[in-house]
N, CA, C and O atoms as CSV, one atom per row, in Angstrom:
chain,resi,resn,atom,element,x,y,z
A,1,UNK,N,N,27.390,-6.419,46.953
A,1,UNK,CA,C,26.464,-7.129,47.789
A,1,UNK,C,C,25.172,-7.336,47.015
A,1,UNK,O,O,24.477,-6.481,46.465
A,2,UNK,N,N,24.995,-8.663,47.088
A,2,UNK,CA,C,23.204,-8.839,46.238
A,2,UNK,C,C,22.377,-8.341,46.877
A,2,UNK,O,O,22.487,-8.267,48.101
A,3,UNK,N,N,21.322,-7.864,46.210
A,3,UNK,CA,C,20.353,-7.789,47.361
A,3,UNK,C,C,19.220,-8.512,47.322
A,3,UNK,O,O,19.512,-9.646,47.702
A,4,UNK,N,N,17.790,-8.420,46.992
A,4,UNK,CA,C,16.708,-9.213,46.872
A,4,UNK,C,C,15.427,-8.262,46.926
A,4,UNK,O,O,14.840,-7.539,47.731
A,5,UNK,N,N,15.328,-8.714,45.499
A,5,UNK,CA,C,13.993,-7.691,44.778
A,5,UNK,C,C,12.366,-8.606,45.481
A,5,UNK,O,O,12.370,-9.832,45.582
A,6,UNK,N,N,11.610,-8.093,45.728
A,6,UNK,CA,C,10.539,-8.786,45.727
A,6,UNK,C,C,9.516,-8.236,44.860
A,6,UNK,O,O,9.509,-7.042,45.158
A,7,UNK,N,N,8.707,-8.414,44.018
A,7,UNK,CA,C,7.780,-8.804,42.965
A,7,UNK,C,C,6.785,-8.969,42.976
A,7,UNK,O,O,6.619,-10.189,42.983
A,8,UNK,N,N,5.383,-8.191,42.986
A,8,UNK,CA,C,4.140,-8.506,42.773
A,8,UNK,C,C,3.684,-8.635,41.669
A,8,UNK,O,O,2.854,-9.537,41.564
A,9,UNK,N,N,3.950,-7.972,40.637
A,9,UNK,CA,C,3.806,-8.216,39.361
A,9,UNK,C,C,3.517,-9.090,38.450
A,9,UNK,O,O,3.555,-10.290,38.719
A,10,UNK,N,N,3.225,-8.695,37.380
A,10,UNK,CA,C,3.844,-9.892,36.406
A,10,UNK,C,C,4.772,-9.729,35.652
A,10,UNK,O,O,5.345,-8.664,35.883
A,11,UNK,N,N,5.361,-10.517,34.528
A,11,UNK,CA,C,6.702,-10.540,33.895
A,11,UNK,C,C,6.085,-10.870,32.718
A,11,UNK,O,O,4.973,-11.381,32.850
A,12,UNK,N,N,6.514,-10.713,31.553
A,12,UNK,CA,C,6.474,-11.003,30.145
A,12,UNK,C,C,7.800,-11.796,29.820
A,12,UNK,O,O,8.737,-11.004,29.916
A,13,UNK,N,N,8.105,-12.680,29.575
A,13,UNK,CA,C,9.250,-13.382,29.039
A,13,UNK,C,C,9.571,-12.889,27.317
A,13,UNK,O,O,9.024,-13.128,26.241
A,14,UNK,N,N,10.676,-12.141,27.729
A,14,UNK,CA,C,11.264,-12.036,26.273
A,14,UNK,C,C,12.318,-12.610,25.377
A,14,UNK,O,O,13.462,-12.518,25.823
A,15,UNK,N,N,12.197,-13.103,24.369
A,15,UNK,CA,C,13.713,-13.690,23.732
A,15,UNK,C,C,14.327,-12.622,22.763
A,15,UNK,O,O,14.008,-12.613,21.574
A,16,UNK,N,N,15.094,-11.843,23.221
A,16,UNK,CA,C,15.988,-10.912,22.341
A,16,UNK,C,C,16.796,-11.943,21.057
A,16,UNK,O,O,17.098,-13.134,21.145
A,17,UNK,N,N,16.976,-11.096,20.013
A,17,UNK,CA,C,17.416,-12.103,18.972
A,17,UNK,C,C,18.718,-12.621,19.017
A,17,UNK,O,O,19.019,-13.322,18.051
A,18,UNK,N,N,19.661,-12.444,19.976
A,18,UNK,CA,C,20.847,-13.036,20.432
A,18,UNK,C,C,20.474,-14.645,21.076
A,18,UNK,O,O,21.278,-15.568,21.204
A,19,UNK,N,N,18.777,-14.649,21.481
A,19,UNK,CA,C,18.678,-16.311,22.274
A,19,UNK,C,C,18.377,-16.219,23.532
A,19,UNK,O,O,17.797,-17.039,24.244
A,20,UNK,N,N,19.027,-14.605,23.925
A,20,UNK,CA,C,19.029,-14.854,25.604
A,20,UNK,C,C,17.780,-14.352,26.009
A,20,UNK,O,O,17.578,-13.194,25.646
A,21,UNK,N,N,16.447,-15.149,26.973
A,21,UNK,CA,C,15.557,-14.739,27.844
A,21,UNK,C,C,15.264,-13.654,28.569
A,21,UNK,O,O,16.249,-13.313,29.222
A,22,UNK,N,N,14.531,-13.110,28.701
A,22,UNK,CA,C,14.686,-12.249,30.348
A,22,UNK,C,C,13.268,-11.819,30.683
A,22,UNK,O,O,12.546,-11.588,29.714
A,23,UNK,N,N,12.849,-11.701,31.668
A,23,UNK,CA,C,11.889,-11.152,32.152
A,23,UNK,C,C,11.991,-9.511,32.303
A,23,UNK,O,O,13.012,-8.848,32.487
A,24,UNK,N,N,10.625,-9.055,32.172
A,24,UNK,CA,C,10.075,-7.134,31.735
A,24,UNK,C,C,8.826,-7.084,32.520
A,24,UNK,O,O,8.144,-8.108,32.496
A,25,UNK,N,N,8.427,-6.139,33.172
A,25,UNK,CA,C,7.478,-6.231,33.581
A,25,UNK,C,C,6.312,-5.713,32.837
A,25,UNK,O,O,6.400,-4.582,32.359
A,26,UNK,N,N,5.303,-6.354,32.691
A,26,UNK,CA,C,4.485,-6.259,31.866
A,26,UNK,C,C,3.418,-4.969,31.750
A,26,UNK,O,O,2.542,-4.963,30.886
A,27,UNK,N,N,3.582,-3.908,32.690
A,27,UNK,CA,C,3.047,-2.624,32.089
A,27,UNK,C,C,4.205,-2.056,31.512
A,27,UNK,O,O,4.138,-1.056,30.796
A,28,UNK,N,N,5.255,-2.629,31.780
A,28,UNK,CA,C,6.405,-1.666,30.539
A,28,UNK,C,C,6.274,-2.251,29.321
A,28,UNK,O,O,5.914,-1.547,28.377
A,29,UNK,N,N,6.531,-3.580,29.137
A,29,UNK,CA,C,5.754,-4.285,27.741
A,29,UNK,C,C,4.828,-3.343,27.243
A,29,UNK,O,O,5.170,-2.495,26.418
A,30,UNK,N,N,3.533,-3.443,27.743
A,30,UNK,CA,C,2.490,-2.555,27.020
A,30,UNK,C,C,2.957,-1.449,26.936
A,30,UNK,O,O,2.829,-0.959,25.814
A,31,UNK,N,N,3.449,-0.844,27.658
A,31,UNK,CA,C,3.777,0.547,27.415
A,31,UNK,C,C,4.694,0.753,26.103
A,31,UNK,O,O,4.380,1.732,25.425
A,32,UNK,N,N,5.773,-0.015,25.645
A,32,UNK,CA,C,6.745,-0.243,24.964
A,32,UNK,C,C,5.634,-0.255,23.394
A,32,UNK,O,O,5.649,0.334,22.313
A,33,UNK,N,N,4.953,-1.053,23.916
A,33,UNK,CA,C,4.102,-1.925,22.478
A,33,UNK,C,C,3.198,-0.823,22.285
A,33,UNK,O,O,3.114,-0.649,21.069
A,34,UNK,N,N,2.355,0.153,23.015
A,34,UNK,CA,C,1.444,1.124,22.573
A,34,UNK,C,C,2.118,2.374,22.338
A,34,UNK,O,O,1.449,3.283,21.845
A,35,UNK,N,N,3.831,2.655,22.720
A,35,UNK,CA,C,4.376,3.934,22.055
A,35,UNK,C,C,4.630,3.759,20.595
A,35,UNK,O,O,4.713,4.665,19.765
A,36,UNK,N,N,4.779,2.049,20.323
A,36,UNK,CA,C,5.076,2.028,19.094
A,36,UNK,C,C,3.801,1.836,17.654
A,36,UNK,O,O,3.963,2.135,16.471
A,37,UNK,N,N,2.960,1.426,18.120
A,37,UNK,CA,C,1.958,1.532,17.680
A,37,UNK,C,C,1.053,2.538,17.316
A,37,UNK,O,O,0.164,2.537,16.465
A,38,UNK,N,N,1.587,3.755,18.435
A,38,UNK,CA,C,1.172,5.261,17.972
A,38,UNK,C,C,2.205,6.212,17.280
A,38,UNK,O,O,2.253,7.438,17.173
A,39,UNK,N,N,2.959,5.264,16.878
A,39,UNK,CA,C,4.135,6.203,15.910
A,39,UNK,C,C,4.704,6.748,16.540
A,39,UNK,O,O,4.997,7.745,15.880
A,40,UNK,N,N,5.350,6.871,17.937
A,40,UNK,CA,C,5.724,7.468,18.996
A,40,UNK,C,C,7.328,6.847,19.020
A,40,UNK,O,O,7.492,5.772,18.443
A,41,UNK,N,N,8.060,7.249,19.425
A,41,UNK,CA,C,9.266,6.513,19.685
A,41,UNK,C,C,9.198,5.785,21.089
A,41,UNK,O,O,8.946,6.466,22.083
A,42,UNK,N,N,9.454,4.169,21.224
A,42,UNK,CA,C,9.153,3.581,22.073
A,42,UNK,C,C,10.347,3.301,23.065
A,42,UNK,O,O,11.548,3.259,22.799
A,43,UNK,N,N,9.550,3.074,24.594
A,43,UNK,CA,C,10.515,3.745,25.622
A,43,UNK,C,C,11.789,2.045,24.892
A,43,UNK,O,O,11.367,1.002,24.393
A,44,UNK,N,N,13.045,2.380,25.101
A,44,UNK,CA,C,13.629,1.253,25.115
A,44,UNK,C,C,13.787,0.124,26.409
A,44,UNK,O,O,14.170,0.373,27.552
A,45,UNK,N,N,13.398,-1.081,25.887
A,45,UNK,CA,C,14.280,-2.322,26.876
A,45,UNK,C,C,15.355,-3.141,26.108
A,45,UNK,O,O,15.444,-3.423,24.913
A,46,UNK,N,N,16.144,-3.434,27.176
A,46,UNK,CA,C,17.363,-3.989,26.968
A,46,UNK,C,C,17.449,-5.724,27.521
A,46,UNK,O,O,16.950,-5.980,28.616
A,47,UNK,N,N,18.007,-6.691,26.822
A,47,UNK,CA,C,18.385,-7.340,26.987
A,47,UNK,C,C,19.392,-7.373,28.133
A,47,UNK,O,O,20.013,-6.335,28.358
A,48,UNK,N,N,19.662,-8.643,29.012
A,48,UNK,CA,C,21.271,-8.574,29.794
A,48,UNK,C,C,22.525,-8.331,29.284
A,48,UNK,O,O,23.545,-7.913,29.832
A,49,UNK,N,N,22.249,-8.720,27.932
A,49,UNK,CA,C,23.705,-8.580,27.194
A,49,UNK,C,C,23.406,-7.059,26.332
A,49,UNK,O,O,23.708,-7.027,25.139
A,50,UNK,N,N,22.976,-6.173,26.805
A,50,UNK,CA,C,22.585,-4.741,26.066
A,50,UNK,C,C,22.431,-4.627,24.827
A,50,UNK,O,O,22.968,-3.840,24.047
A,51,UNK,N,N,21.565,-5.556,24.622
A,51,UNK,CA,C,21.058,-5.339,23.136
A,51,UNK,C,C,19.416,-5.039,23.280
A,51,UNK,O,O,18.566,-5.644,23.933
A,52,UNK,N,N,19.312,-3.919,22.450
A,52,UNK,CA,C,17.525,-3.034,22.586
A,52,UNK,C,C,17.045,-3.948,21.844
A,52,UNK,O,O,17.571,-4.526,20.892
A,53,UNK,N,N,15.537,-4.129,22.518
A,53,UNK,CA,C,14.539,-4.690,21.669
A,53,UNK,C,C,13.810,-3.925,21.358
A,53,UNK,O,O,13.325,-2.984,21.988
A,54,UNK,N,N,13.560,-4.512,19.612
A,54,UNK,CA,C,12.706,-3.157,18.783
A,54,UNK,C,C,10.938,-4.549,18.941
A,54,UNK,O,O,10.856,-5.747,18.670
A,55,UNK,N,N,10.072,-3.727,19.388
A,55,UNK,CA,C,8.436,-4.101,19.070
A,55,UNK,C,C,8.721,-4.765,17.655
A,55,UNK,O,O,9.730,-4.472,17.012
A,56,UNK,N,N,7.832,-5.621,17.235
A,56,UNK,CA,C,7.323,-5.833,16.202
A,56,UNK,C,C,6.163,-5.645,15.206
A,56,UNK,O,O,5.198,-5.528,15.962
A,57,UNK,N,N,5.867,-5.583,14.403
A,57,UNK,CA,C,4.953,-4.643,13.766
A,57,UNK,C,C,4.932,-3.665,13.358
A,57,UNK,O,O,5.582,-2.830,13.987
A,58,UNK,N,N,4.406,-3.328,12.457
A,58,UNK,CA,C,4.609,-1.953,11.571
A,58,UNK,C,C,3.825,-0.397,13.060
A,58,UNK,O,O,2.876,-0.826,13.717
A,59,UNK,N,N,4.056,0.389,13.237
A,59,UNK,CA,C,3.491,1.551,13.777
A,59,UNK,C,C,2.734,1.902,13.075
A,59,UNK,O,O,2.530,1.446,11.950
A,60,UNK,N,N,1.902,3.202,13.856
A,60,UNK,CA,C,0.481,2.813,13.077
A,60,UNK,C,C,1.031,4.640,12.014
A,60,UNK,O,O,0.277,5.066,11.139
A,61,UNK,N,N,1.989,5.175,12.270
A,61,UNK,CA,C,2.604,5.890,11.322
A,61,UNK,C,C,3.111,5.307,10.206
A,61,UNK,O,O,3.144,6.029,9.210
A,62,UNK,N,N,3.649,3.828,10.066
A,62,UNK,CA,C,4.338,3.882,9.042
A,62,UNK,C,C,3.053,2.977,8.340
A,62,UNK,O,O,2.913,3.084,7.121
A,63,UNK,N,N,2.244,2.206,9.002
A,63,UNK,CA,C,0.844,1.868,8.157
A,63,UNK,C,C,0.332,3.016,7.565
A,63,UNK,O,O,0.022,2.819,6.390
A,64,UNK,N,N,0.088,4.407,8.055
A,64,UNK,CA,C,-0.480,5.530,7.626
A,64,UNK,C,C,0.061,5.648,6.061
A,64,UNK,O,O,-0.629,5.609,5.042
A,65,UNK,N,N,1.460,5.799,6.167
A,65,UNK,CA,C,2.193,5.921,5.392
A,65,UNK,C,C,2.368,5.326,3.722
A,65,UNK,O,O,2.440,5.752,2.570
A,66,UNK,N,N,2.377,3.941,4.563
A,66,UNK,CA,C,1.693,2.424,3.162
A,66,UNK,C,C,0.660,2.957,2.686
A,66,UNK,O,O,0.581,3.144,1.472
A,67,UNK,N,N,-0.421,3.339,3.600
A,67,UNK,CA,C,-1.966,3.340,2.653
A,67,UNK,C,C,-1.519,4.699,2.215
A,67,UNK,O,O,-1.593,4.881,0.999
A,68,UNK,N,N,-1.102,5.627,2.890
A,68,UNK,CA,C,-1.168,7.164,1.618
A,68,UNK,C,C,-0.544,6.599,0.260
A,68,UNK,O,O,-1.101,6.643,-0.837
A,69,UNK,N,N,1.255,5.828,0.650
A,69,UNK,CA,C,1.746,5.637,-0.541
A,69,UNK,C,C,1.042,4.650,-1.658
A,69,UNK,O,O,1.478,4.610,-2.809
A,70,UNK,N,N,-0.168,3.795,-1.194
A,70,UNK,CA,C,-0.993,2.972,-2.146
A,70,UNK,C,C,-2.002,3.570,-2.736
A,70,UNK,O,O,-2.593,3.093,-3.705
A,71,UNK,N,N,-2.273,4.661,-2.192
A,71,UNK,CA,C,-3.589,5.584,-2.519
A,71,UNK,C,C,-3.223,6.647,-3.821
A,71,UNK,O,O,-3.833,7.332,-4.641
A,72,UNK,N,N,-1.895,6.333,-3.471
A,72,UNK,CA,C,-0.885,8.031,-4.442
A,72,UNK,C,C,-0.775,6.706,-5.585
A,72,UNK,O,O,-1.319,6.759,-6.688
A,73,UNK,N,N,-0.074,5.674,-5.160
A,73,UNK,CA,C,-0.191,4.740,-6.485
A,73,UNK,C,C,-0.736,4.542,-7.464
A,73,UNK,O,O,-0.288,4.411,-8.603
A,74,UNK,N,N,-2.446,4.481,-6.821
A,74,UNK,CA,C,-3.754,3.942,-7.324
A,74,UNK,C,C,-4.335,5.274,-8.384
A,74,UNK,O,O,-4.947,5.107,-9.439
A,75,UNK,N,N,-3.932,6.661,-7.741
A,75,UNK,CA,C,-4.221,7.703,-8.400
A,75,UNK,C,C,-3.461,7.875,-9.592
A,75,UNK,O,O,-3.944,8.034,-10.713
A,76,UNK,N,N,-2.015,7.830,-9.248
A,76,UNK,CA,C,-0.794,7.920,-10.482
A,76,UNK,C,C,-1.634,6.586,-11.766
A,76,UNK,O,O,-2.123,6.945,-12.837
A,77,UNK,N,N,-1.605,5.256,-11.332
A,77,UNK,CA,C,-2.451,4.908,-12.581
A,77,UNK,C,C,-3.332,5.261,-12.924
A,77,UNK,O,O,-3.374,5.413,-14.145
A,78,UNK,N,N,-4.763,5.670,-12.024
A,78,UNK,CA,C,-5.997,5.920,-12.723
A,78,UNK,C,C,-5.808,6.712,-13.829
A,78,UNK,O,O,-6.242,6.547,-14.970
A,79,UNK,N,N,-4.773,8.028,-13.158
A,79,UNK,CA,C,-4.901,9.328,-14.067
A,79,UNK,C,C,-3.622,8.492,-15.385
A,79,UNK,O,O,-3.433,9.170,-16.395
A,80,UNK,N,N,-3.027,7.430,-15.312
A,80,UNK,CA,C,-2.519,6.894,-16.632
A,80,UNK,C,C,-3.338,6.652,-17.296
A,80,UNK,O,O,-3.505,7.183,-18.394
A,81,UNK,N,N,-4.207,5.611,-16.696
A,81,UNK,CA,C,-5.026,4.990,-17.957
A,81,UNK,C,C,-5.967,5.848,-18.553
A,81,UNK,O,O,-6.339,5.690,-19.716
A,82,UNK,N,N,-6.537,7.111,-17.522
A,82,UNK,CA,C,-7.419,8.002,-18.584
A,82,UNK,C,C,-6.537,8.554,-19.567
A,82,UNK,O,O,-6.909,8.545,-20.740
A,83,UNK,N,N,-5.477,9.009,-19.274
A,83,UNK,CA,C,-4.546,9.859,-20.178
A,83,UNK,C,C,-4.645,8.866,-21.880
A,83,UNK,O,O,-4.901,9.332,-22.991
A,84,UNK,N,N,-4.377,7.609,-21.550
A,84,UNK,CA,C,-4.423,6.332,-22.609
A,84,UNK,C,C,-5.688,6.565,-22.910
A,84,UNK,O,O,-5.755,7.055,-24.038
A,85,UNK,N,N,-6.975,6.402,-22.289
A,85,UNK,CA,C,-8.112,6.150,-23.042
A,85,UNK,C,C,-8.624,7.203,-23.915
A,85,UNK,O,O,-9.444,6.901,-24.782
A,86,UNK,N,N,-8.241,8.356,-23.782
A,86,UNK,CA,C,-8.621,9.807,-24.244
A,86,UNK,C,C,-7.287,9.960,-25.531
A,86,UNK,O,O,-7.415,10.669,-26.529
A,87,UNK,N,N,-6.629,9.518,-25.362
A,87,UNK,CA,C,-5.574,9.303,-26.467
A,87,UNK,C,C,-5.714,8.103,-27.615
A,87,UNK,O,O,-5.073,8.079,-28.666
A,88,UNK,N,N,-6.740,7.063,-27.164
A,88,UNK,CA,C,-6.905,6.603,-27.827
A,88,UNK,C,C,-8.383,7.104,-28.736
A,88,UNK,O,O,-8.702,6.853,-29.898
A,89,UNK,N,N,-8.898,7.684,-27.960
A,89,UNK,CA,C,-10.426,8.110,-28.047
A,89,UNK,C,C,-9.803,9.367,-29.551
A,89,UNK,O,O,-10.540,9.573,-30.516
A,90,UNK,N,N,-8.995,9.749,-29.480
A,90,UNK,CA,C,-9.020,11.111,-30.185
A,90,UNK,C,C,-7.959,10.672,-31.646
A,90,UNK,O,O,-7.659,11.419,-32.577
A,91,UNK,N,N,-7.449,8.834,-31.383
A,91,UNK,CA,C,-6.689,8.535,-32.500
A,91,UNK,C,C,-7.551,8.125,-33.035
A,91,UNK,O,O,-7.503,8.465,-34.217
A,92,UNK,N,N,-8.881,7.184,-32.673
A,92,UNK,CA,C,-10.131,6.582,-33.218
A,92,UNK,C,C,-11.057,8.098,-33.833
A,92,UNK,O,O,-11.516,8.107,-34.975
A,93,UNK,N,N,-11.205,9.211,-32.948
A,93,UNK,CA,C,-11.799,10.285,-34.093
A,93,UNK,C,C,-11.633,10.666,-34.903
A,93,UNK,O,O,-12.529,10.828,-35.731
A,94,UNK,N,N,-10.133,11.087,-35.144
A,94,UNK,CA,C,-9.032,11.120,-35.990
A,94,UNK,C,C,-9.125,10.177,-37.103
A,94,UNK,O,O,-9.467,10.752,-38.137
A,95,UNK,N,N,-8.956,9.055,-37.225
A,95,UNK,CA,C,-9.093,8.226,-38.114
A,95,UNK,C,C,-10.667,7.608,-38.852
A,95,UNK,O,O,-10.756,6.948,-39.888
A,96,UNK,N,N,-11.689,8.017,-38.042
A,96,UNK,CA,C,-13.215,8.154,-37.782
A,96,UNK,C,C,-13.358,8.975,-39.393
A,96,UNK,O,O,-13.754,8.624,-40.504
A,97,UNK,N,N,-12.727,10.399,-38.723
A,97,UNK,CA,C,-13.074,12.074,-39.593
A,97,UNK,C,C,-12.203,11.685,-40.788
A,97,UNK,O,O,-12.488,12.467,-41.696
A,98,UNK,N,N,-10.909,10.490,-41.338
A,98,UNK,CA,C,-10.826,10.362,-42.501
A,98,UNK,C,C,-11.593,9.525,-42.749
A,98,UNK,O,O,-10.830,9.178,-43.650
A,99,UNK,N,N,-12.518,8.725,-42.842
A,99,UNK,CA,C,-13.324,7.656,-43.215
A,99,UNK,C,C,-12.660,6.432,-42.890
A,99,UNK,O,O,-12.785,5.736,-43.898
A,100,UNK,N,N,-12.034,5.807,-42.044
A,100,UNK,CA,C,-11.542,4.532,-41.951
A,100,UNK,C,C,-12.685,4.521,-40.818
A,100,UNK,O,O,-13.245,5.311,-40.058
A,101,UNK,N,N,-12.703,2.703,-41.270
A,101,UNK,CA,C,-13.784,2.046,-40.477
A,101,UNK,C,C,-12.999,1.973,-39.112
A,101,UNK,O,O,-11.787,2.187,-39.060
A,102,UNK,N,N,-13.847,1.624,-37.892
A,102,UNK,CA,C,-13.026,1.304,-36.512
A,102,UNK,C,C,-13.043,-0.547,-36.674
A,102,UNK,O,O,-11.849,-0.778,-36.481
A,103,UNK,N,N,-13.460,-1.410,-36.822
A,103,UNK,CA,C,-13.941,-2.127,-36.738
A,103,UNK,C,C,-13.224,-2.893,-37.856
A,103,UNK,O,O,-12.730,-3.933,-37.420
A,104,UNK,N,N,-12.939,-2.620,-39.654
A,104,UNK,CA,C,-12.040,-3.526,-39.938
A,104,UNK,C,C,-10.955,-2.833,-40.792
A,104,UNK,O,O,-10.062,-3.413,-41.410
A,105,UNK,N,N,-11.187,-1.393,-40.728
A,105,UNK,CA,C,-9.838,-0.823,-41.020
A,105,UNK,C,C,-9.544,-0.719,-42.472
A,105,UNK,O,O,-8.593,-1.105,-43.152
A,106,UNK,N,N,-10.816,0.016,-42.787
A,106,UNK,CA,C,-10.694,0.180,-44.774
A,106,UNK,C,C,-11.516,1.597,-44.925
A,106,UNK,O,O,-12.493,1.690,-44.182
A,107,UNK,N,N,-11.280,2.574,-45.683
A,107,UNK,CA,C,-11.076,3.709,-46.136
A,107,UNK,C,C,-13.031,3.485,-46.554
A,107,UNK,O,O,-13.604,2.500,-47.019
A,108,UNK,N,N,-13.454,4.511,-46.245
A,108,UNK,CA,C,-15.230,5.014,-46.991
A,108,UNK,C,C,-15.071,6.247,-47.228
A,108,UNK,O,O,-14.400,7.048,-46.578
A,109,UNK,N,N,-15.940,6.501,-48.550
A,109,UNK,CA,C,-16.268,7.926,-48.503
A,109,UNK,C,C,-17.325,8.165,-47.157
A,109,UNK,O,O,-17.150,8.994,-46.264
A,110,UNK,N,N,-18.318,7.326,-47.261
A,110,UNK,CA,C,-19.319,7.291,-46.505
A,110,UNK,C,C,-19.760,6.029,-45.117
A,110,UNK,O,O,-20.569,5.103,-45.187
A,111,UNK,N,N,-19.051,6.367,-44.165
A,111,UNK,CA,C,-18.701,5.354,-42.995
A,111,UNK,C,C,-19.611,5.037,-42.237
A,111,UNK,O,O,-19.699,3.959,-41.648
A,112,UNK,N,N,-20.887,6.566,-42.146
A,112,UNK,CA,C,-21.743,6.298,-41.420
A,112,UNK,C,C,-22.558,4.502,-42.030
A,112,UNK,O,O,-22.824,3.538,-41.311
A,113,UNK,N,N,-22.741,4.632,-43.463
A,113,UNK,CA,C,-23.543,3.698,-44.216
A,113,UNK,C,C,-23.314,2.484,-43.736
A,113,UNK,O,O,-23.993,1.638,-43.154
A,114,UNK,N,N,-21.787,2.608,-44.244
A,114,UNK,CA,C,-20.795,1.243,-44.404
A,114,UNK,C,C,-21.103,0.691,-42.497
A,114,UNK,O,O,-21.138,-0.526,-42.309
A,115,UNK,N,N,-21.198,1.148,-41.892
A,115,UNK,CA,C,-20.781,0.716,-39.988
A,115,UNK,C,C,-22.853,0.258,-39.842
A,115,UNK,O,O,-23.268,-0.652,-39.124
A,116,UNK,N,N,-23.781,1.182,-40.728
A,116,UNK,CA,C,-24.819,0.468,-40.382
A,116,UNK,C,C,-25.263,-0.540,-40.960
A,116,UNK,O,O,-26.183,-1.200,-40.478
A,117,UNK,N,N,-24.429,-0.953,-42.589
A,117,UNK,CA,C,-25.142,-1.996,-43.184
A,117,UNK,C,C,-24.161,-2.915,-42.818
A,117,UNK,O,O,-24.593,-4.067,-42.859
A,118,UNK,N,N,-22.596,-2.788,-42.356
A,118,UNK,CA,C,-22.252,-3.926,-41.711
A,118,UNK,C,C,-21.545,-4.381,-40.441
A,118,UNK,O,O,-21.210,-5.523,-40.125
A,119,UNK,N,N,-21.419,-3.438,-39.901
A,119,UNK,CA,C,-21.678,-3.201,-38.107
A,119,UNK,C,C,-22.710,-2.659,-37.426
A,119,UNK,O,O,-22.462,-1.685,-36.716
A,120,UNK,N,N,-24.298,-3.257,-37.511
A,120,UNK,CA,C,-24.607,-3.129,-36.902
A,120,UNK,C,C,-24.487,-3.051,-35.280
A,120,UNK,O,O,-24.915,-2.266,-34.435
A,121,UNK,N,N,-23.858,-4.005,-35.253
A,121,UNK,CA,C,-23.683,-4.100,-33.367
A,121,UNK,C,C,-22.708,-3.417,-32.612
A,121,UNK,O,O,-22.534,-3.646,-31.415
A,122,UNK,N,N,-21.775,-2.218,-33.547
A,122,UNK,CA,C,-20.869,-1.536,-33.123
A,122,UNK,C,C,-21.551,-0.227,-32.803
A,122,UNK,O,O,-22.050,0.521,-33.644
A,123,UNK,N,N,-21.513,0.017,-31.209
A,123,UNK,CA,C,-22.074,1.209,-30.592
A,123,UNK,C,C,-20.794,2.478,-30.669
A,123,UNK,O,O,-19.607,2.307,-30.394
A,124,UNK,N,N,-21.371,3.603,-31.069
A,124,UNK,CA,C,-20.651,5.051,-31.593
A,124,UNK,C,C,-20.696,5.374,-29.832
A,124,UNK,O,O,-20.259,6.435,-29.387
């Protein structure tokens, strides 16, 4: 036997990705949309043909997540490129303490001389 719902509400019109329509009432919508947004597992709705609709948008757990994993990124290079610059810093001393010039790469007894009478503009 049918019966007959009556309705004060409002409805949110949804299209589940099968095509088919349906109306939700719209504090379950929000409700649906702010469990998922707090990283919460969100209450499920169903389509007529029982297929769950998942919210769209990232939760604000798995955004958390992105920025830690971009932050861990950003650190893993920084601490590369110092590792490089200090490696390069100590192949340039290294080669400094035998007398090779930095600048065009030829052997001095005396480098300090050679870098002021013809690199001036090369800062130590």
């Amino acid at each position: 036997m049918a019966g007959i719902l009556t309705y004060s509400g409002r409805l949110v019109v949804m299209t589940c990705w099968c095509g088919t329509a349906h109306g939700v009432p719209e504090e379950l919508h929000d409700f649906q949309i702010r469990q998922h947004r707090d990283g919460r597992t969100p209450v499920d709705i169903y389509c007529p043909l029982g297929h769950a609709h998942v919210p769209a948008g990232k939760s604000k757990w798995a955004i958390e997540r992105d920025a830690r994993e971009a932050a861990e990124s950003r650190a893993t290079s920084l601490a590369d490129q110092l590792a490089a610059a200090n490696r390069e810093a100590k192949r340039l001393a290294k080669r400094a303490k035998q007398g090779v010039c930095p600048c065009c790469h030829r052997s001095f007894v005396n480098v300090k001389r050679h870098m002021d009478s013809q690199h001036p503009e090369y800062e130590t």
